[in-house]
C-alpha positions in Angstrom: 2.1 -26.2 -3.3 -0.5 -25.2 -5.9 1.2 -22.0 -6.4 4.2 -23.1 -6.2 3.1 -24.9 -9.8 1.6 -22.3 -11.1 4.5 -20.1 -10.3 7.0 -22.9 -12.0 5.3 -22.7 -14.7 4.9 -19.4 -15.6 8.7 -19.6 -14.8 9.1 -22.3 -17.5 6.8 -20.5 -20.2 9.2 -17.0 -19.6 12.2 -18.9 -20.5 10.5 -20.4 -23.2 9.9 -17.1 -24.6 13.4 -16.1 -23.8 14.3 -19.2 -26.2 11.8 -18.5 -28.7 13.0 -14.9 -29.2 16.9 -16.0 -29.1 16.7 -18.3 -31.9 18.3 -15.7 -34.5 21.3 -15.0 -31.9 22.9 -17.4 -34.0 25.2 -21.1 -32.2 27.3 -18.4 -30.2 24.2 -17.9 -27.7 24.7 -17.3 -24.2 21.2 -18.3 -22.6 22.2 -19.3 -19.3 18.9 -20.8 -17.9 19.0 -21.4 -13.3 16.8 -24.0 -11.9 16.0 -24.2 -8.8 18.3 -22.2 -7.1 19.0 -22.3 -3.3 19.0 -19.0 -2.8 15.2 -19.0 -3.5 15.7 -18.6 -7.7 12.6 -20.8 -9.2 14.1 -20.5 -12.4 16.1 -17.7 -14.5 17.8 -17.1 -17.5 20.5 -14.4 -18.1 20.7 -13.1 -21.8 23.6 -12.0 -23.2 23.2 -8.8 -25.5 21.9 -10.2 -28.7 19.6 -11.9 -26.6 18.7 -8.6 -24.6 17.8 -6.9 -28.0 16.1 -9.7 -29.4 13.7 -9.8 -26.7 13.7 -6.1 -25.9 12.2 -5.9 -29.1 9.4 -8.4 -28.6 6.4 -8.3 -26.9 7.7 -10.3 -23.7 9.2 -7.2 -21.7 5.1 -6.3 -21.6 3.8 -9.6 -20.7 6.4 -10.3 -17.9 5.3 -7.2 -16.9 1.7 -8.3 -16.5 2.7 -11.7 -15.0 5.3 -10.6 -12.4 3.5 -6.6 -11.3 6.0 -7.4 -7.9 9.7 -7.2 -9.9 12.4 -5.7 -8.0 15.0 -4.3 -10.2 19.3 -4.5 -9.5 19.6 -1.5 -12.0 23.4 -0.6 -13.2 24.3 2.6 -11.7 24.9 3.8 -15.0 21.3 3.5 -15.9 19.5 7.1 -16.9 16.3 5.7 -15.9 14.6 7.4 -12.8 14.7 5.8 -9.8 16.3 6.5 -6.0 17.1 4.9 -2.9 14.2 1.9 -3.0 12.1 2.7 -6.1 13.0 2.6 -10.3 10.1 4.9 -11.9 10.2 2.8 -15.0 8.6 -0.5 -16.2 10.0 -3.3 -17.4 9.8 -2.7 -21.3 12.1 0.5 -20.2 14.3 -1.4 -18.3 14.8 -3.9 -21.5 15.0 -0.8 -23.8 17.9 0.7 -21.9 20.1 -2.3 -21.5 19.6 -3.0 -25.3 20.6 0.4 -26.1 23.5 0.3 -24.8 27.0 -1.4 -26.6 26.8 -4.4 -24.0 24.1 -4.2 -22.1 22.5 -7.3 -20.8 19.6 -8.1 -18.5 19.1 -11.0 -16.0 15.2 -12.3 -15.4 14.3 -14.5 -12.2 11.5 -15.9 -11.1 11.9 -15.8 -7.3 10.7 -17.3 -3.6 8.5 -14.2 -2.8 9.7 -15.1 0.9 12.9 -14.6 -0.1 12.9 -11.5 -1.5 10.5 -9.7 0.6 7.3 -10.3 -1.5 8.7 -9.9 -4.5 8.1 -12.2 -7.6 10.8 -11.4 -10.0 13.9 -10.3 -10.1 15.3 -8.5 -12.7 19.1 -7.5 -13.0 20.2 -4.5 -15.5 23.8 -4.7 -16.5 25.0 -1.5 -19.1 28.8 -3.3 -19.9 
């Protein structure tokens, strides 16, 4: 249960940050914070793409990075970013860069049930538009 905690936390400190680095978006935000999710989703946010940019170009990509080293990644199959059948050769910064780059690219972060998702502790979703 202890990490449980620890893990909700962490959760709750990501979308913080998410917030934090949202602010300018403007009243037209999308955050779209999940809570306890019964698919095994602690908590999550998806950002739309002002959001994406904003926080692709912040230092949280790098720390979530740190936090979460077990991410599994739903890329877009647009995505230019190397990767194959069960691997992305890219880290999460990259991941955030791409989807900001493009027109309407958005990205979804979850902090997941690691027995859920085969051992993984994140989730993060790419979407190009």
């Amino acid at each position: 249960m202890r990490i449980r905690t620890v893990v909700a936390t962490l959760g709750t400190a990501v979308v913080g940050g998410a917030i934090a680095a949202t602010v300018t978006a403007g009243p037209a935000a999308a955050f779209k914070p999940v809570i306890n999710d019964p698919s095994g989703i602690i908590v999550g946010v998806g950002l739309d793409h002002n959001e994406t940019v904003a926080v692709a170009n912040s230092p949280i990509p790098a720390v979530l990075k740190q936090v979460f080293p077990h991410t599994q990644y739903w890329m877009d199959p647009a995505s230019q970013l190397p990767q194959d059948d069960y691997y992305v050769y890219a880290d999460l910064p990259a991941v955030f860069t791409e989807a900001a780059r493009a027109p309407h690219g958005q990205i979804g972060f979850a902090v997941v049930n690691p027995a859920m998702y085969q051992g993984h502790n994140a989730i993060v979703v790419q979407g190009l538009g």
